[in-house]
C-alpha positions as CSV (number, residue, x, y, z in Angstrom):
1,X,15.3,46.0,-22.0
2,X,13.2,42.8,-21.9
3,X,12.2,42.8,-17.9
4,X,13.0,46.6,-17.2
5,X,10.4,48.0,-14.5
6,X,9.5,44.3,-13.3
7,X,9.9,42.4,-10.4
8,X,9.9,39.1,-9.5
9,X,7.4,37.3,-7.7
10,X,7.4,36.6,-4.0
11,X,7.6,32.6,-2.9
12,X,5.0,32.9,0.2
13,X,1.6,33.0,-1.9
14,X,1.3,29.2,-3.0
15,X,-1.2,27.2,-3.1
16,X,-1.1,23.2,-2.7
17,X,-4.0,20.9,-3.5
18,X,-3.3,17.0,-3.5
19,X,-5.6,15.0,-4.9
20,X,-8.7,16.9,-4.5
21,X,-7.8,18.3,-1.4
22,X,-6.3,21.8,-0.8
23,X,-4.2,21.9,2.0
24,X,-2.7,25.1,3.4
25,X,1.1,24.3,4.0
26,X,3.7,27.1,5.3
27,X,6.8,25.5,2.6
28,X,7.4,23.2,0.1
29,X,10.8,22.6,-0.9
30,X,12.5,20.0,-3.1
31,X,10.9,20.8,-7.2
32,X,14.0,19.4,-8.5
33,X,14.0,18.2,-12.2
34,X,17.9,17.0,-12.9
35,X,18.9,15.7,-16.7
36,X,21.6,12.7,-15.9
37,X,24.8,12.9,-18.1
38,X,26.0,10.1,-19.6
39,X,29.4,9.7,-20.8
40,X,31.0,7.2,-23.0
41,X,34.5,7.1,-24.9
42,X,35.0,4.2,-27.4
43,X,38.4,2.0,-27.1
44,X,40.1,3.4,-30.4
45,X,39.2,7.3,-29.8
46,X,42.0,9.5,-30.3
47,X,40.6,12.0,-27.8
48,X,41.2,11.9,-24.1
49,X,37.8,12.5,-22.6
50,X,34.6,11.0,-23.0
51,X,31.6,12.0,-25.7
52,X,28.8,13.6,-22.9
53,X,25.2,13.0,-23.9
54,X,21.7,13.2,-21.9
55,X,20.4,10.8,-20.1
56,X,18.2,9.8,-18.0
57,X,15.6,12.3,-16.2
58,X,15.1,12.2,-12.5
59,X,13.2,14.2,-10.3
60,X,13.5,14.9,-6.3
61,X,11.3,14.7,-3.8
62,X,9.2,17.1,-2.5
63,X,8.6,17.9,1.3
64,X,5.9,20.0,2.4
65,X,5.5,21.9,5.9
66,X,2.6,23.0,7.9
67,X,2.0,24.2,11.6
68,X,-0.5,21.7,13.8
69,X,-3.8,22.7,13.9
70,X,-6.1,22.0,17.3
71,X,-8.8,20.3,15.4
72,X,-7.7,20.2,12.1
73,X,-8.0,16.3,12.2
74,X,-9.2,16.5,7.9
75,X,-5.3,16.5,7.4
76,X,-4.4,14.2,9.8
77,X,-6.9,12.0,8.1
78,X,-5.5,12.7,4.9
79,X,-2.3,11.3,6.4
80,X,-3.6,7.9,7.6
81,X,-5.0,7.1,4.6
82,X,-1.7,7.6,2.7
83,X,-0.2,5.8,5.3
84,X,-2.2,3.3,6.1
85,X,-4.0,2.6,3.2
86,X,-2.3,2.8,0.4
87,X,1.2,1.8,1.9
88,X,2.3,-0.3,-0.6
89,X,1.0,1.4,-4.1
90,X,0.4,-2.2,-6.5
91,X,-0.4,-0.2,-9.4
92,X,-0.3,3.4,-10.4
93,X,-4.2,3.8,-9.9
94,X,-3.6,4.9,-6.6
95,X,-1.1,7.5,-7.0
96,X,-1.5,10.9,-6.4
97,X,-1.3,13.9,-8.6
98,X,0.0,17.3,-6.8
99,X,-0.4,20.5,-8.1
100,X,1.5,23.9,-6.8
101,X,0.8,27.2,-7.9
102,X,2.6,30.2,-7.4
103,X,0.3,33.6,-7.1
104,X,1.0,37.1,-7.3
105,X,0.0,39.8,-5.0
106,X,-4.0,39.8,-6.1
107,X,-4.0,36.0,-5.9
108,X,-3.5,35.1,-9.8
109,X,-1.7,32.1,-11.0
110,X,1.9,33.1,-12.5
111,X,3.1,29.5,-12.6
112,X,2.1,25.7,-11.7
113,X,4.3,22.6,-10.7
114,X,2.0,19.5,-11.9
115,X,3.3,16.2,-10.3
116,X,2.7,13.0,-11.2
117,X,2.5,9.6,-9.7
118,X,3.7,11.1,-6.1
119,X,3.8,8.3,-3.5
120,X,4.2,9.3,0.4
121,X,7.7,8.2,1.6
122,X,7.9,10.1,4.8
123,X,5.7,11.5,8.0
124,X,7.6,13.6,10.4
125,X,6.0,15.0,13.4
126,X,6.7,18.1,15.5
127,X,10.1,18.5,17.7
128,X,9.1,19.1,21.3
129,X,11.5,21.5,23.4
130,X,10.0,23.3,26.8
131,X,12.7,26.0,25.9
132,X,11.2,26.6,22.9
133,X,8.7,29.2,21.7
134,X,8.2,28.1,18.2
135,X,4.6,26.9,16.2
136,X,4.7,22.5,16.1
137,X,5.4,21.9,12.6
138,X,4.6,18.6,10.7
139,X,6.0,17.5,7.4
140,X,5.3,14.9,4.9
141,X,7.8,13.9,1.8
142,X,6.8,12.7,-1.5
143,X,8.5,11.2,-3.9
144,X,7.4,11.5,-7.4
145,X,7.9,10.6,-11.9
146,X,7.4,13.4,-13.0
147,X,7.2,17.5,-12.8
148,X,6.0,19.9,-15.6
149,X,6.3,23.5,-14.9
150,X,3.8,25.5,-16.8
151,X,4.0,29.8,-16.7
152,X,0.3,31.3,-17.1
């Protein structure tokens, strides 16, 4: 058999650098590459369906998760400047490339996400509740062009 005696990788060893910064977030969620389907059936066509073809590539957005750190004010830095800015993104010069790499147990690449042309579309900070024991967790969401997957 092709994959007896192996295992799959774990998802909780990633790393996450945006830019040129490498930031240590707790998820990311949302690589979603999704092939539209276009359909189209011509007036005289003796069949009763329509001819399916592909279309049009689009991609979701990814949000990313980390705990608040006391101090840790290089991220929320990071955030302003996305923010603040480069709100409005003219020209693609100022987009940002993302790059997510899944590791193994020893800390070697097995596979990369590469994204392109990611724009910030969404801060959210913490939830407060005084009943709550839970970490304060901040998110941000990007919304990108384009995701190639490469396995190492």
């Amino acid at each position: 058999m092709l994959y007896e005696g192996l295992f799959p990788v774990g998802k909780f060893h990633f790393n996450v650098t945006i830019g040129e910064l490498e930031i240590p977030f707790q998820e990311v969620s949302g690589l979603e590459v999704e092939t539209k389907i276009m359909e189209y059936r011509h007036g005289n066509s003796p069949e009763f369906y329509p001819m399916k073809g592909a279309g049009l590539m689009s991609v979701g957005n990814i949000t990313m998760k980390k705990g608040v750190i006391q101090d840790g004010d290089e991220l929320l830095e990071f955030f302003k400047e996305l923010f603040d800015e480069k709100a409005h993104y003219a020209d693609h010069t100022d987009r940002l490339t993302i790059q997510i790499e899944l590791l193994d147990e020893e800390g070697e690449n097995v596979m990369t996400w590469n994204v392109t042309n990611a724009i910030p579309v969404k801060y959210t900070g913490t939830d407060f509740n005084s009943n709550d024991s839970a970490l304060a967790i901040e998110s941000i969401e990007f919304a990108c062009e384009f995701i190639d997957i490469d396995y190492e």
